[in-house]
N, C-alpha and C positions, 0 to 999 in steps of 0.2 A: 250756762256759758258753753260747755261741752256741744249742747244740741244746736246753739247758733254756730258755734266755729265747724260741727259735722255739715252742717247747712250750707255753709259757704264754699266746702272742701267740694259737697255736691254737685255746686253749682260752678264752681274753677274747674273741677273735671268733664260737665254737659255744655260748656262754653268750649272747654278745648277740643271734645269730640269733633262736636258741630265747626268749628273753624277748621276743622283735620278734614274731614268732608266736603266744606266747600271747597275748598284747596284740591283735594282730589278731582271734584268735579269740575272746575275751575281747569287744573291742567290738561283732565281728559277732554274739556270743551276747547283748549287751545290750540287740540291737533287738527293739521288742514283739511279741509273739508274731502280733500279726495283721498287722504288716507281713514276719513269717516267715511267716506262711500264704500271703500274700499272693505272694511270690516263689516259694512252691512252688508256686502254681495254675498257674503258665509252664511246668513240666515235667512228664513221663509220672508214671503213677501210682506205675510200676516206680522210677523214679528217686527219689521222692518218699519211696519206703516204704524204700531205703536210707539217707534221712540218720537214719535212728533210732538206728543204729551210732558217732554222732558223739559225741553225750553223754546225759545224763540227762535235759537240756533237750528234746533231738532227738526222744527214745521214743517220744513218744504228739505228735508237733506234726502229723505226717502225717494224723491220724485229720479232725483239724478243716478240711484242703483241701477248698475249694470244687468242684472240679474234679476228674471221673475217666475216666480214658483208658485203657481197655484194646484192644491189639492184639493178637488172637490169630488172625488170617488167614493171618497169614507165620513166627507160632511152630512151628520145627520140636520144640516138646517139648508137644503140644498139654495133655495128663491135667496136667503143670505149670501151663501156662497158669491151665485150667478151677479148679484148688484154688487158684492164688493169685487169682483172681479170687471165688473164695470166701470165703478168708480177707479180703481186703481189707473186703469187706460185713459181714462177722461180727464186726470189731474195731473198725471205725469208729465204731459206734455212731448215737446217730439223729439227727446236726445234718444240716441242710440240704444238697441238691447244687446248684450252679448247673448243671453242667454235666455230662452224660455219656455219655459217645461209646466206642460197642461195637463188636468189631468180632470176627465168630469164626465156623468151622465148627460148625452145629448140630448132625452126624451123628443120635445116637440119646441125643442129652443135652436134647429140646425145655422139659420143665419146669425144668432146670436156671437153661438161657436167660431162661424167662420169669420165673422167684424173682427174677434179678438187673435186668431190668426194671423187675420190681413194687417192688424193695425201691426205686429209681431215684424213681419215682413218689411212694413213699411218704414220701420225703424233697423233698418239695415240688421236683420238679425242675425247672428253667425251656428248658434247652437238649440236646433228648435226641438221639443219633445213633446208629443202628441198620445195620451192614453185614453183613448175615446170609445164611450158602449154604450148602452142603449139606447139605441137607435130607435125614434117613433116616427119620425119622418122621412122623405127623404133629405138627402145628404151629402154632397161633394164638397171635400177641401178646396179651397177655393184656387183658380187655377192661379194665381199671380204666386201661390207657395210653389210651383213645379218653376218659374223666371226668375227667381231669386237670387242675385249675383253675388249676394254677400254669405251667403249659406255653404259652411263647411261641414257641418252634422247633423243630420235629418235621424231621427226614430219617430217612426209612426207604429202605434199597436191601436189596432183598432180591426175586430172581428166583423168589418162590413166590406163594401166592394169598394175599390180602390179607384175610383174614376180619375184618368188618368186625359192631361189637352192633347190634342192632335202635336204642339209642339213643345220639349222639354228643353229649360237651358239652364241649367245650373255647375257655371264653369268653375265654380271654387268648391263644391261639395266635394269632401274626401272621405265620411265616413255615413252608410248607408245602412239602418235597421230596419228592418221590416217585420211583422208582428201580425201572424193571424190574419194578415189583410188578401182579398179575395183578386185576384189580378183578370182585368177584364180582355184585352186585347193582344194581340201580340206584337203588334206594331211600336205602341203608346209604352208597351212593357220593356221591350226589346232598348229605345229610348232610354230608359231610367237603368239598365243593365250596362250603359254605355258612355257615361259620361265621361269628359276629358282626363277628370284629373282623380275619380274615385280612385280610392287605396283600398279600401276592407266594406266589404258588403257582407252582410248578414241576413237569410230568410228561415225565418224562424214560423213551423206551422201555416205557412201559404200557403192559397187555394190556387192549386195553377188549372184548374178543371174548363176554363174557358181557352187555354191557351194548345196552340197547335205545334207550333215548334217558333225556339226562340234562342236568342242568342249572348252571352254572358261575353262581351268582348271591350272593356274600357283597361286601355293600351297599358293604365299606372295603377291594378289589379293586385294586392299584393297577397290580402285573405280574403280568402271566400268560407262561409259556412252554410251550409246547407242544411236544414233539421226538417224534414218531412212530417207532417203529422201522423198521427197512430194511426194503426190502422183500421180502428172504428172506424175513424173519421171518415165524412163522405168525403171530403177534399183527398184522402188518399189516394179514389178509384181514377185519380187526371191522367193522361197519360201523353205529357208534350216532351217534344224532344230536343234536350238543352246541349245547348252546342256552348261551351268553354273556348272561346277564338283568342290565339293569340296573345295570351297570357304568362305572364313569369310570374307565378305564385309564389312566395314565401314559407305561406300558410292554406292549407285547405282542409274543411271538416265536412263530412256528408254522413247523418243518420237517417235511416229509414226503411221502408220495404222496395227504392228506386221504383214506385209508382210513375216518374218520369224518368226518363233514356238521358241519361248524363253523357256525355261526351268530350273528352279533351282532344282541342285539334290545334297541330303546330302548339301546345303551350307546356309550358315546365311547371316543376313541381320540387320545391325542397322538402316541404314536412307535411305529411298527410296524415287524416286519420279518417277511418272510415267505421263505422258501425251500422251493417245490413240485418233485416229481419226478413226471415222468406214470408210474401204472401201465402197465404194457406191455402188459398186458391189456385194462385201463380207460381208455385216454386221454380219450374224452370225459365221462364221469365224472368222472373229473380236472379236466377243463377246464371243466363248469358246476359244480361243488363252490367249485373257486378264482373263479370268476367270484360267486356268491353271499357268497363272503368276502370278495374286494374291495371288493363292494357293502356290505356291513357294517362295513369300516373307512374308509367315507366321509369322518368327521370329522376322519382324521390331518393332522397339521399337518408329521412327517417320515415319512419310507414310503423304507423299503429291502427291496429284493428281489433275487433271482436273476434272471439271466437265462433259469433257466428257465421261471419266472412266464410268460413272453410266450411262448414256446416252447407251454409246455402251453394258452395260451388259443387258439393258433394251429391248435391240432386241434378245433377246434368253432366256426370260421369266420362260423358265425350267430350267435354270442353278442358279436360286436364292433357288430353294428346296435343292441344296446341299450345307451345311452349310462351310464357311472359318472362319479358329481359330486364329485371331489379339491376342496372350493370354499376348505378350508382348508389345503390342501396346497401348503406353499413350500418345502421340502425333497423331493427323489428323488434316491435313488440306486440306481444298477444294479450290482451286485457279481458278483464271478465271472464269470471266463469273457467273450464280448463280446458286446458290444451289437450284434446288428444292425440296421441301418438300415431298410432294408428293410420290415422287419416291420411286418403289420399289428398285434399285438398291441403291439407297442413304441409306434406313433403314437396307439392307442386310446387307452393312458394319457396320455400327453402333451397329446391333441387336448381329454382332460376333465379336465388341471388349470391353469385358467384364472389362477391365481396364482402359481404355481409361479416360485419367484427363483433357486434352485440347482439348479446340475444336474449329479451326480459319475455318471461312467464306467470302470468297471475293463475297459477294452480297448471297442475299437468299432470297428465295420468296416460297408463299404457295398458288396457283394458286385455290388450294379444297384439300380438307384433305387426309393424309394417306388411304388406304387401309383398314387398322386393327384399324381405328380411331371411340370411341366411340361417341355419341350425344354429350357426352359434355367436347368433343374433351381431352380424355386421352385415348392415346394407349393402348390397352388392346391385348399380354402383353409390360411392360415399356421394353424398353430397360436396361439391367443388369445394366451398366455405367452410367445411367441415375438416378437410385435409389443410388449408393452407391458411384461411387468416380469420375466422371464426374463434377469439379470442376470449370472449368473456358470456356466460351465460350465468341470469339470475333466476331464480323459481322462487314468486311470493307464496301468501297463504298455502306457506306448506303447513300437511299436518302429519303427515307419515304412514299412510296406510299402504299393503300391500304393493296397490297400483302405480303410486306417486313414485314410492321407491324404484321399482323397476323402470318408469321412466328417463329415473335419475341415472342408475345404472348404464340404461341406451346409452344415453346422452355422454356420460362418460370414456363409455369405449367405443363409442363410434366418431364424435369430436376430436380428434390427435392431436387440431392444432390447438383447442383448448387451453390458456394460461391461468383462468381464475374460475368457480364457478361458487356460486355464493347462493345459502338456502336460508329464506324467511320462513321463520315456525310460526303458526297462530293458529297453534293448537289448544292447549287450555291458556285460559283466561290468569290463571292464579299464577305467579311466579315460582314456586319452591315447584310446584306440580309441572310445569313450563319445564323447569332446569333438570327433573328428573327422566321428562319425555326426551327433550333434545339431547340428554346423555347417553339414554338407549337409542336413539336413531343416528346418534356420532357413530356410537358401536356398528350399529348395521351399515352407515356409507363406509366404514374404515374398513370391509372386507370387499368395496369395491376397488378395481385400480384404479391409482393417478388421486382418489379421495385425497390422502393424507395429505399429499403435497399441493394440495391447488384449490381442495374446499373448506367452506364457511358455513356457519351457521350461524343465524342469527334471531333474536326475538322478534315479531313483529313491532 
């Protein structure tokens, strides 16, 4: 009796489950088809093309996603990959793509590539993503991706040459990546640096070795980033010369050895950051290249750099007698590595930005005094910023040796206008050990002036 009536409890509990189940599925099948589309545009294509196995509903719901993402870089069954990347196009049929991001070994399949491009295009695509490599044939994007009227974000990374049509029009592209790609011409390139309505361009590792001088002039410009490759690289040795036309920049980033002659003409700058490496070949090339492009981001109101920046001005010596005008410049920062004090390049900047309110230091050291430093170590003359609205100065990765200290020091009695000046320790790792260092180097700022009343210390 017992084992019949557990029997039944069994089966009134695997009845309700199951009816609790359908029910679920039942309501999530009742949601409208484009709030289901809408949840599969969140996952891979792959993913997407399996709920079709769900029910009758499910079949054909995948064809009408917005969004197509194929990963075929890290597919170990590549010939799988290529046919379902096939079939996908072939069934879908012709609604619209928002979004499509590619990603495959071209080997000896280049037309293949480019159908499923073209087919991209030709469904009005807005957001296209291109990660394209090994190359065994030849190979051009097909040109109807440079006419694309519906295209607001182009990344192309692809380590091969960039063949570009004799005509480019892409009137809604606003945001531009570029990747390792080899830039053939300066005409066709000049073209794609220009477009009506681009906002933020990105060259990341381009080859500019074919190009002779070129021009970076599209009117609604707002960031530019510029990352040179290393300078292994053969692409480094290019040497074209980029002219920045008429730009109001927001944002602009430039890494590299300036293997190309940067240039800003007629155009403004709010927030730069630059990080230069001197050629080891070229140093003074280097160093009137950076000196030309400093002088072109006159107008920044923040400006970060390397401290290689100073480093590489400091090998062409005679380019610190012609003076650069930071007149809007209330933000510097010096990143990487330390400041030296010392340095003529390091006081060049300082001496010409006569506004200048912050001032952040990633490490800083004063190995032997300024140049123009008196017996009892005040510049003579101060720095403008120094006397009147030079405000706050921070020094990270402090660890407190000799050098950094007397840094701190300068900086103390020669800043007047000085209001705050705040020290990051990251010196030991352990805290108990932490709190005993930063108590003996409290001691040691507390016998500088102006210490007590205006500095910080703090843990990293």
């Amino acid at each position: 009796m017992e084992a019949k009536s557990l029997t039944r409890k069994t089966k009134r509990k695997k009845l309700k489950a199951e009816k609790g189940t359908d029910s679920g599925e039942k309501s999530f099948g009742n949601l409208p088809d484009a709030l289901l589309e809408h949840i599969l545009s969140f996952v891979s294509t792959a993913a997407a093309v399996r709920t079709s196995i769900l029910s009758k509903k499910w079949l054909h719901l995948w064809k009408s996603t917005p969004n197509l993402t194929f990963f075929g870089l890290k597919s170990p069954k590549r010939k799988l990959f290529m046919d379902f990347v096939d079939r996908v196009l072939a069934l879908r049929g012709p609604s619209n793509i928002e979004k499509f991001y590619l990603s495959c070994k071209v080997k000896d399949d280049p037309s293949r590539v480019g159908t499923w491009i073209s087919a991209a295009v030709n469904r009005n695509v807005k957001d296209l993503y291109l990660e394209l490599c090994d190359f065994e044939a030849s190979f051009n994007l097909p040109h109807c991706l440079f006419n694309c009227e519906t295209l607001t974000e182009l990344e192309i990374n692809m380590p091969y040459i960039l063949k570009l049509p004799s005509s480019i029009s892409l009137s809604c592209l606003k945001i531009l990546n570029l990747y390792e790609v080899t830039f053939t011409d300066d005409h066709s390139t000049q073209q794609l640096f220009s477009l009506p309505n681009l906002v933020e361009l990105e060259l990341h590792e381009c080859n500019w070795m074919n190009l002779m001088a070129v021009s970076i002039s599209a009117p609604k410009l707002q960031s530019l980033d510029i990352y040179e490759p290393c300078q292994s690289s053969p692409a480094s040795l290019g040497g074209c010369h980029v002219r920045i036309f008429r730009t109001d920049l927001t944002h602009f980033t430039i890494i590299g050895t300036l293997s190309n002659d940067y240039c800003l003409y007629e155009s403004s700058v709010v927030e730069t950051c630059i990080s230069i490496f001197s050629a080891a070949d070229k140093p003074r090339q280097t160093a009137y290249r950076a000196s030309k492009l400093l002088e072109g981001i006159s107008s920044a109101q923040s400006l970060c750099l390397t401290t290689n920046v100073v480093d590489v001005l400091d090998d062409a010596p005679e380019l610190l007698a012609f003076p650069l005008e930071f007149t809007n410049l209330t933000s510097l920062m010096f990143e990487s590595e330390e400041s030296n004090l010392h340095s003529d390049g390091f006081w060049h900047i300082i001496y010409n930005s006569p506004h200048l309110v912050a001032l952040q230091l990633y490490g800083v050291s004063m190995p032997k005094v300024p140049s123009n430093c008196r017996e009892d170590w005040t510049l003579d003359p101060s720095p403008p910023c120094f006397l009147s609205c030079l405000k706050f100065i921070q020094v990270a990765s402090f660890r407190g040796d000799e050098k950094e200290l007397d840094a701190v020091g300068f900086l103390l009695k020669n800043a007047t206008a000085l209001e705050s000046m705040d020290i990051i320790y990251s010196g030991s790792a352990h805290r108990d050990e932490g709190v005993d260092k930063t108590n003996k180097i409290h001691q040691q700022l507390l016998a500088f002036p102006r210490w007590s009343k205006i500095g910080k210390i703090d843990f990293d």
